[in-house]
C-alpha positions as CSV (number, residue, x, y, z in Angstrom):
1,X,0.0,0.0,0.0
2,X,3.1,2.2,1.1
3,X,4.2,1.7,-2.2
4,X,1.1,2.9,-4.4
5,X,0.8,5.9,-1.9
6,X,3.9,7.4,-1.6
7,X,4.3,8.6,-5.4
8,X,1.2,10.4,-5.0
9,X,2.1,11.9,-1.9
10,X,5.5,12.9,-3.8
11,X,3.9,14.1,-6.5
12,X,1.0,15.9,-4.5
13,X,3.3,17.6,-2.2
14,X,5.3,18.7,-5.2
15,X,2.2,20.6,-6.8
16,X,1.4,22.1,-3.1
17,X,5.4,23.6,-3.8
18,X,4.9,25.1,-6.7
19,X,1.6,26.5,-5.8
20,X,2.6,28.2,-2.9
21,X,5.5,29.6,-4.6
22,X,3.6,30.6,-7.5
23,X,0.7,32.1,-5.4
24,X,3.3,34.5,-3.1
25,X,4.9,35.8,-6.3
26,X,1.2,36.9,-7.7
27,X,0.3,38.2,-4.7
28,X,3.3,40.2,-4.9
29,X,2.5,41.2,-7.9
30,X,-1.0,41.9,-7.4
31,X,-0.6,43.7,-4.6
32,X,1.9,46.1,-6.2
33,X,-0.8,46.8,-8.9
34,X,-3.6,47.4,-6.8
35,X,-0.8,50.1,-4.6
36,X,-0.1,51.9,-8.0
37,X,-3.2,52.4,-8.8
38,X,-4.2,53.9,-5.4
39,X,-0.9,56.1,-5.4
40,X,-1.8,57.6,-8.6
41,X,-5.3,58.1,-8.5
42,X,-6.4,56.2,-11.7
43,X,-10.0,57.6,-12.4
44,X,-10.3,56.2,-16.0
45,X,-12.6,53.1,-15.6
46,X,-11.3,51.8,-18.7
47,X,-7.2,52.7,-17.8
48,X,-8.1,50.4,-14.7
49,X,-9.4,47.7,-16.7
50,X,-6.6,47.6,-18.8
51,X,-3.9,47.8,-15.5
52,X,-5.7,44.9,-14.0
53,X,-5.9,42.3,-17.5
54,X,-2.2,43.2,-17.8
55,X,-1.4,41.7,-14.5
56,X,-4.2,38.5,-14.5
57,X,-2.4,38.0,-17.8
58,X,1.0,38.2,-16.0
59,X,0.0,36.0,-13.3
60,X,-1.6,33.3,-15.7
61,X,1.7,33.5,-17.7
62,X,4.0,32.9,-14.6
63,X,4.9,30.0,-14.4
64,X,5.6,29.5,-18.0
65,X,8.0,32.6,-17.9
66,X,9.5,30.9,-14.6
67,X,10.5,28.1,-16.2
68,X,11.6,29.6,-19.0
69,X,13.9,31.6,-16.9
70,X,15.2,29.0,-14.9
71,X,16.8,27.8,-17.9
72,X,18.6,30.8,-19.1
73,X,22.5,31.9,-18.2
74,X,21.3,35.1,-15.9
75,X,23.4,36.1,-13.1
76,X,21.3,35.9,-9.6
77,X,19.4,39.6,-8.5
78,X,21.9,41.2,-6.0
79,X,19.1,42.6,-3.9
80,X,18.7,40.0,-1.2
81,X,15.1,41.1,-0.4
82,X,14.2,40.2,-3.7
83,X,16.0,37.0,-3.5
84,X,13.7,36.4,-0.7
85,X,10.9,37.3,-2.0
86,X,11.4,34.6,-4.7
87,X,12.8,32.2,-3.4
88,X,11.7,31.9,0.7
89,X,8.7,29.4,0.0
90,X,11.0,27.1,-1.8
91,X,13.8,27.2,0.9
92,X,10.8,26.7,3.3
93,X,9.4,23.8,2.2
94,X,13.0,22.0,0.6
95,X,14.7,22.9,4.1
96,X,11.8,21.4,6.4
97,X,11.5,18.0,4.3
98,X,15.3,17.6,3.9
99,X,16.5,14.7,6.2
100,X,19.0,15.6,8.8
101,X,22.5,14.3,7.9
102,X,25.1,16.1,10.3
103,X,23.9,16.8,13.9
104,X,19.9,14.8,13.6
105,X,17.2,16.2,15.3
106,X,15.4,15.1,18.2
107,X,12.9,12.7,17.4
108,X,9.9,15.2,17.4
109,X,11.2,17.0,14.7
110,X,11.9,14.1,12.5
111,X,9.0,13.0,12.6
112,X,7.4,16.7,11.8
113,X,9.7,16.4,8.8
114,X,8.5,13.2,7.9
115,X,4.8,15.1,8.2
116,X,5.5,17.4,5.7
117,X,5.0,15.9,2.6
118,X,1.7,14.5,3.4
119,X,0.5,17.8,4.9
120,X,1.5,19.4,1.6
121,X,-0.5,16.7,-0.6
122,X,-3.4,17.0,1.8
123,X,-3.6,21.0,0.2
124,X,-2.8,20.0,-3.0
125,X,-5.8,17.5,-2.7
126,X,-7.9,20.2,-1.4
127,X,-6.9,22.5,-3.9
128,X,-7.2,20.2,-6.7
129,X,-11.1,19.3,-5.2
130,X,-12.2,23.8,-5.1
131,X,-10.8,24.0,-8.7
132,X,-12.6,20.8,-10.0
133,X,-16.0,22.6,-8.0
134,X,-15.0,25.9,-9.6
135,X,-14.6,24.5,-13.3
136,X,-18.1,22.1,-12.7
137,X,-19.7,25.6,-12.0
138,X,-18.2,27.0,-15.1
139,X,-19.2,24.0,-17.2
140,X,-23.1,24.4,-15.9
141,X,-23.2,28.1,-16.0
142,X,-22.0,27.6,-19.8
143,X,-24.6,25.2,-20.4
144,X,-27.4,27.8,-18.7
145,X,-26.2,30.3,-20.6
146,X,-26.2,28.1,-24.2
147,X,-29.4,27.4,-23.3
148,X,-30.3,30.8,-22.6
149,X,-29.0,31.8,-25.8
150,X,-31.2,29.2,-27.7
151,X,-34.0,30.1,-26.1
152,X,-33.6,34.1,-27.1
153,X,-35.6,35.9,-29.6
154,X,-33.7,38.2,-31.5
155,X,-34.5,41.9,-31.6
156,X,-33.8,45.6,-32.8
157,X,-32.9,48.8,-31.6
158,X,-36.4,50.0,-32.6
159,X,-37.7,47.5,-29.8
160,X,-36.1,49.2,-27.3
161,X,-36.5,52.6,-28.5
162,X,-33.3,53.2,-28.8
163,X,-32.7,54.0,-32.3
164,X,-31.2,57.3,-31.1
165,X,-28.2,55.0,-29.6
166,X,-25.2,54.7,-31.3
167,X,-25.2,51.1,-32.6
168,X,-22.2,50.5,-34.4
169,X,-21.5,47.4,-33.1
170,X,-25.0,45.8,-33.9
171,X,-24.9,46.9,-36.8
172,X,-21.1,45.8,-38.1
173,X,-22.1,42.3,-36.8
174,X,-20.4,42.4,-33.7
175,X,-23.1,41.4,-31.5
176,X,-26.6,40.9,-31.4
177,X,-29.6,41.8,-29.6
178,X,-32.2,39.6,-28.5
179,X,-35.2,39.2,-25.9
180,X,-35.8,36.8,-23.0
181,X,-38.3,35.9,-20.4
182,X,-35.7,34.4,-18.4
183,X,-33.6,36.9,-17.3
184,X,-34.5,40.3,-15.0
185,X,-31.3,42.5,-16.2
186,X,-29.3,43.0,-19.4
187,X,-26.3,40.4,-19.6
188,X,-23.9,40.0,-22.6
189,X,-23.4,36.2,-23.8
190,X,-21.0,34.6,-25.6
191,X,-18.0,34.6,-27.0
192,X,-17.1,34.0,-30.9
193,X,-20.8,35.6,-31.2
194,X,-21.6,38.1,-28.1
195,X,-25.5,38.5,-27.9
196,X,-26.7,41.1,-25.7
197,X,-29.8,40.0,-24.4
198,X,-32.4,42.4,-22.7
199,X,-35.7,40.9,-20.3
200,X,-38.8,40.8,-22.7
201,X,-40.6,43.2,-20.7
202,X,-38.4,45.8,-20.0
203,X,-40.3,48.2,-21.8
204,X,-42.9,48.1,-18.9
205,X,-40.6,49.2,-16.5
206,X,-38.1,51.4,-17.9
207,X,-38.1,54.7,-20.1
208,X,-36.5,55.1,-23.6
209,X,-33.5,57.0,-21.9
210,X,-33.2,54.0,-19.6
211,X,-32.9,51.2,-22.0
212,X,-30.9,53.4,-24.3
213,X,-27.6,53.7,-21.3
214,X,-28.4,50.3,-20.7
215,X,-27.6,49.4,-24.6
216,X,-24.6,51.8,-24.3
217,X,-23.4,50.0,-21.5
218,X,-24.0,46.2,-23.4
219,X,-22.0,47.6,-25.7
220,X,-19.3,49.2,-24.3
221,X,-18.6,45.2,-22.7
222,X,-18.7,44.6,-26.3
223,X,-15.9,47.0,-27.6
224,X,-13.6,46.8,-24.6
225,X,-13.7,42.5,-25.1
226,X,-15.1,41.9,-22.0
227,X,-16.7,38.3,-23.2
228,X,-13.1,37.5,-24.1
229,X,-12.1,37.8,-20.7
């Protein structure tokens, strides 16, 4: 039994390793974002939304560009504190499961050490469970939201009285605009082939002006590629 259990316990505390490193260097990094944009005041709702793709993108594309630079001829950073930064989770979790050669422990500690791995594979596990919940939600809400689509009848500006509106998107192809009884707000679907789809009877509880900075906001999802996102 030892013998089926212990390469998943490896393996499991590995990916507990390279999580925790990976999530203390976005954290870093998030948290110096979130700083700059405090310390300069950014007003612009759309500057803000571009500051914070840049950095999901740059956390997403971590541990790619770490292992890309692991493997490149560059001389160590000289700041120690950054050194830290980097590297303290890894010099945590290799020092703690090391076994003593020179000078052993008493035997409370090895026996903490011999903890360690299965203490990081129990996270991993637990980890590994909240992102299978997280992508099972994803998977039904896409399947609600097909099935939202499907169910949609398609509409105009004119059925919304908001002609007036610029529409420049509906009308290159960019999105569509449809009706549903199944929904009690605008939402914007899709992603190849965005629909922006408005409650059926919003006309009996909104003005003209209403609907139309409604649309305008649809569609300002629309041009800044929100449904990519």
């Amino acid at each position: 039994m030892n013998t089926l259990i212990n390469p998943f316990v490896t393996a499991s505390a590995e990916g507990a390793t390279w999580l925790l490193v990976w999530s203390w260097q976005a954290a870093v990094l998030l948290a110096c974002v979130w700083a700059g944009l405090k310390i300069f005041r950014v007003k612009s709702p759309a500057l803000r939304h571009q500051v914070w793709l840049f950095a999901l993108i740059a956390v997403t594309a971590m541990p790619i560009l770490g292992g890309v630079v692991q493997n490149l001829p560059l001389p160590q950073p000289s700041n120690r504190a950054l050194s830290y930064v980097v590297e303290f989770p890894r010099i945590v979790v290799t020092n703690d499961a090391a076994p003593a050669v020179q000078n052993p422990s008493p035997a409370g500690s090895v026996k903490l050490s011999a903890k360690q791995p299965i203490i990081l594979g129990l996270s991993f596990v637990l980890w590994f469970a909240g992102m299978c919940a997280f992508v099972m939600k994803a998977a039904i809400n896409g399947v609600r939201s097909r099935r939202l689509r499907a169910g949609a009848r398609c509409a105009s500006p004119a059925d919304l009285d908001s002609n007036e509106c610029d529409c420049e998107a509906l009308r290159a192809g960019k999105a569509r605009l449809a009706l549903s009884n199944e929904i009690r707000s605008p939402i914007l679907l899709g992603v190849l082939r965005p629909m922006i789809v408005f409650p059926a009877d919003i006309a009996a509880w909104t003005s003209p002006a209403e609907r139309r900075a409604m649309l305008r906001h649809e569609l300002a999802h629309v041009e800044r590629r929100d449904h990519y996102v």
